[in-house]
N, C-alpha and C positions, 0 to 999 in steps of 0.2 A: 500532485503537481506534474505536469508534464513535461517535456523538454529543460535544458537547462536554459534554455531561452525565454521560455514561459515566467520564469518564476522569477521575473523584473515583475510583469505583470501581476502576480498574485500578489507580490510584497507590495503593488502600488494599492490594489485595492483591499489587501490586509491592513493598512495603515490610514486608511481614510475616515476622520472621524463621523461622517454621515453613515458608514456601513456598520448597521450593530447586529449583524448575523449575515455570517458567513459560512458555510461546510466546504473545506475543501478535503477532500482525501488524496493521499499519495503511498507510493510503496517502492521502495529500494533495498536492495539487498547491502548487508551493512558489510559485506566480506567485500564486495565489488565498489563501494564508494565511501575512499577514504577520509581523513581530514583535510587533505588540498584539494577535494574535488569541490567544483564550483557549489553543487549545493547543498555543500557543508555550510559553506562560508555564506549561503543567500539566506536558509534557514538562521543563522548566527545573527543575521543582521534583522531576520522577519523577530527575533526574540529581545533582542535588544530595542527593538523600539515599542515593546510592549505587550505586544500581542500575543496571547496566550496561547500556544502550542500544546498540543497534547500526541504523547507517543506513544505508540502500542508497540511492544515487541513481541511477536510471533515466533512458535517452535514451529519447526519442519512439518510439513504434514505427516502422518504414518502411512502405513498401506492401509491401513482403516479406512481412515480418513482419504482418502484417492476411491477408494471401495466405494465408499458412500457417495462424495463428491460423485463417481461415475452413475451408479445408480439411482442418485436424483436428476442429473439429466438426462438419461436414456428410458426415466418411468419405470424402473422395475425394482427388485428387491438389491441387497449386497450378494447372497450366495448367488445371483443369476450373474453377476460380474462374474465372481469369482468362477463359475463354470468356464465364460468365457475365454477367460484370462488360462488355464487351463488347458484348453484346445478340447475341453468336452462337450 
């Protein structure tokens, strides 16, 4: 979901019985958006009227994981990051 402005929009057409597939993906940091934040309470409402949600919660990436993530998109292996990262 984007904006908290957006997601009137998604809840309009989350809830419309002619849409029977829909993927929206969203990501927010759960330390930075609490329960009084607006889209606590917009999600709250997208569930209550039905609509099945599903939530993934994610662990922190590792250095590995950054490693790798780097070295798939620069095309080359993890130890060739890790030179980098290095200064060798």
């Amino acid at each position: 979901m984007a904006g908290c402005g957006d997601v009137g929009l998604d809840r309009d057409l989350l809830t419309q019985p002619d849409v029977k597939h829909l993927l929206l993906i969203g990501a927010y940091r759960e330390n930075e958006v609490g329960p009084a934040h607006p889209l606590m309470s917009k999600l709250e409402a997208i569930r209550r009227s039905g609509v099945m949600l599903q939530e993934i919660a994610l662990a922190p990436l590792t250095r590995e994981d950054m490693e790798q993530l780097i070295a798939t998109s620069v095309h080359c292996e993890p130890d060739q990051t890790r030179a980098s990262q290095n200064g060798t």
